[in-house]
Structure formats: C-alpha cells, structure tokens
C-alpha distance (Angstrom), angle and dihedral (degrees) to the residues before:
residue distance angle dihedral
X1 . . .
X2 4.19 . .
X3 3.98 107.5 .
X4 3.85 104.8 -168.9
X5 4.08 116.4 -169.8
X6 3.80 108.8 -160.8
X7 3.46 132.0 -110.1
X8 3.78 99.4 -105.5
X9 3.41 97.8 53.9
X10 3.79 93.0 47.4
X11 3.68 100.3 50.4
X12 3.57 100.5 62.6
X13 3.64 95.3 52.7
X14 4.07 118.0 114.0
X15 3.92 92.9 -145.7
X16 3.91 98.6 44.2
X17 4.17 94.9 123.6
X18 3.73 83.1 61.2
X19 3.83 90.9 50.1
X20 3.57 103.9 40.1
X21 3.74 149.4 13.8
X22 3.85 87.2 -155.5
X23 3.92 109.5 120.7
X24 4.13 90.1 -168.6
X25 3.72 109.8 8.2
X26 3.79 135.9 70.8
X27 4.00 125.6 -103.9
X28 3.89 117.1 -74.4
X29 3.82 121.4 -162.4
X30 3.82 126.7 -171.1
X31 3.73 108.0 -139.5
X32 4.09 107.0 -168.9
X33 3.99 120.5 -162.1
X34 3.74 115.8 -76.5
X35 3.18 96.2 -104.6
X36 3.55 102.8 50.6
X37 3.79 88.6 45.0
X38 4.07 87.2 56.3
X39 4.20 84.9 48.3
X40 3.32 93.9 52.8
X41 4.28 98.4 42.8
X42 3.63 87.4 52.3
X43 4.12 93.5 52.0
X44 3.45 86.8 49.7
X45 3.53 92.5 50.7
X46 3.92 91.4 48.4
X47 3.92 91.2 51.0
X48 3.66 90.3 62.3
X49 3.25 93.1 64.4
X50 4.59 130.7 91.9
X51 3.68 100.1 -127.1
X52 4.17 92.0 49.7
X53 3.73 85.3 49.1
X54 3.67 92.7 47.0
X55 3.98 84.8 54.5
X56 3.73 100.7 41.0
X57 3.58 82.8 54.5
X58 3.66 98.4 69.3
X59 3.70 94.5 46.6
X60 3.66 84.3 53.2
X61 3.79 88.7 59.2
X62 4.08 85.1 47.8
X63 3.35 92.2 45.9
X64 4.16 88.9 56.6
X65 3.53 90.0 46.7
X66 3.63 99.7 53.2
X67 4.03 89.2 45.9
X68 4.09 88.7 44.8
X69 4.30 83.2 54.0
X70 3.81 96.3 49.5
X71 3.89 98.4 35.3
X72 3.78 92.6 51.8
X73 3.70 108.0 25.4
X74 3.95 94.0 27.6
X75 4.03 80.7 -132.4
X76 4.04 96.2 160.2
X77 3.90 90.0 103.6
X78 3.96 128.6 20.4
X79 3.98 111.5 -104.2
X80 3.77 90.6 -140.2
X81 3.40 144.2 58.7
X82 3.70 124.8 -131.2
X83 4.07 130.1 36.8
X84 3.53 95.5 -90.6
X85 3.55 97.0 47.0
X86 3.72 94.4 49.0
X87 3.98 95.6 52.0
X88 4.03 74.5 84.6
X89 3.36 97.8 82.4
X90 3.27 85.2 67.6
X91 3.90 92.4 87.5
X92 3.42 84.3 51.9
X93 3.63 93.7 69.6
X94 3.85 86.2 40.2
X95 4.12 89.8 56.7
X96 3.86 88.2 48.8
X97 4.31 96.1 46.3
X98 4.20 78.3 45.2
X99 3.92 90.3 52.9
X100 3.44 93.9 48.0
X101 3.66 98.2 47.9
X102 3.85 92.0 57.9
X103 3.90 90.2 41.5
X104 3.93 78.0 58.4
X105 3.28 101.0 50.5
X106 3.50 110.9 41.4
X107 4.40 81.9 50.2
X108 4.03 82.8 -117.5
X109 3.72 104.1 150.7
X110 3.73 130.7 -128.1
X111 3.59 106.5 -139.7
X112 3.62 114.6 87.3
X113 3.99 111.4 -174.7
X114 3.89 109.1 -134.4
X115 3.93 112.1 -107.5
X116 4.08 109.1 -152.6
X117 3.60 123.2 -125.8
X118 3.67 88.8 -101.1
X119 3.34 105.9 53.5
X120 4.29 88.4 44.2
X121 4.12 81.2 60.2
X122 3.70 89.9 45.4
X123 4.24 93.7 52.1
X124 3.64 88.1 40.5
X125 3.51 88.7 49.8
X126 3.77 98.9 48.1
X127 3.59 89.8 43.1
C-alpha cells in the first residue's frame, strides 16, 4: 500500500527535511501487510543480536569465496559442453584453493574494497 500526501500540504510544513528528501513533491510512505511488517521487525530484531552476527559472518566469508571463484576463474557457467569436458573446471577450483593458500601465507588479505570510477581518475590523475 503507496500513501501519497500532496504537495501543498507538504510544503508548508516547518519539519519537511525530516519528512522528505523530495525537493517538489509531497511525502510517500510504503505501508507493507501486517504481517510482513511483523516479519520483517522481528528480523531486524534478530540481526541485532551476537550469535546472528557470528553466523552472518561465515556466509560473509562464503559469499567472498563464491565472488573470488567467478571474478577470477569466470566459474558461474561451465566453459564446455559435455561431462567429460566439464570435469575441467575442476582445476579451476584447484587454481582458486592455490590462490588462496598463498594469499594465506604471505598474510595478504582477500578483501579488496571497491574503488569507483571516479576516484580511479582522481589517483590516476594525482599520480
């Protein structure tokens, strides 16, 4: 459910910023079902907590591995056609467990942070 206020009656209002972000429009609010609404309070509620963190955790470290696979090995679909072919890929997975190892050892670590087009043109820039 999509309540929309109009414009006219938003405008005027001395504590619109904290309302809205809308520059010309009036404040929208999503309402969901009640029951979805009381679904989603309560996994909020959970993700507060140590022991969820703890968990989510690990599936973060999945999560990076998974990525690591199909960024580096492009291992999202099988190259080949055909079982025999596609028992290949299995030195893919070999190649990643190898990367990882010496990422390991060396105490080189795995997450990269993302840097934005921009701020690549602004280092290359500076540099």
């Amino acid at each position: 459910m999509v309540i929309k206020f109009d414009k006219e009656t938003c405008r005027p209002c001395p504590v619109r910023e904290q309302c809205t972000r809308s520059k010309t429009g009036g404040r929208t609010l999503s309402l969901q079902p009640r029951e979805v609404q009381e679904v989603l309070d309560h996994a909020r509620l959970q993700q507060s907590d140590e022991l969820w963190r703890a968990k989510y955790g690990t599936r973060a470290g999945i999560e990076g591995t998974i990525h690591q696979a199909v960024a580096v090995t492009g291992m999202r679909r099988a190259r080949y056609l055909g079982l025999q072919k596609t028992h290949l890929e299995v030195f893919s997975a070999v190649a990643l467990n190898l990367i990882r190892l010496d990422a390991w050892w060396n105490g080189h670590p795995l997450d990269r942070t993302r840097v934005s087009h921009l701020a690549r043109l602004d280092l290359s820039l500076a540099a």
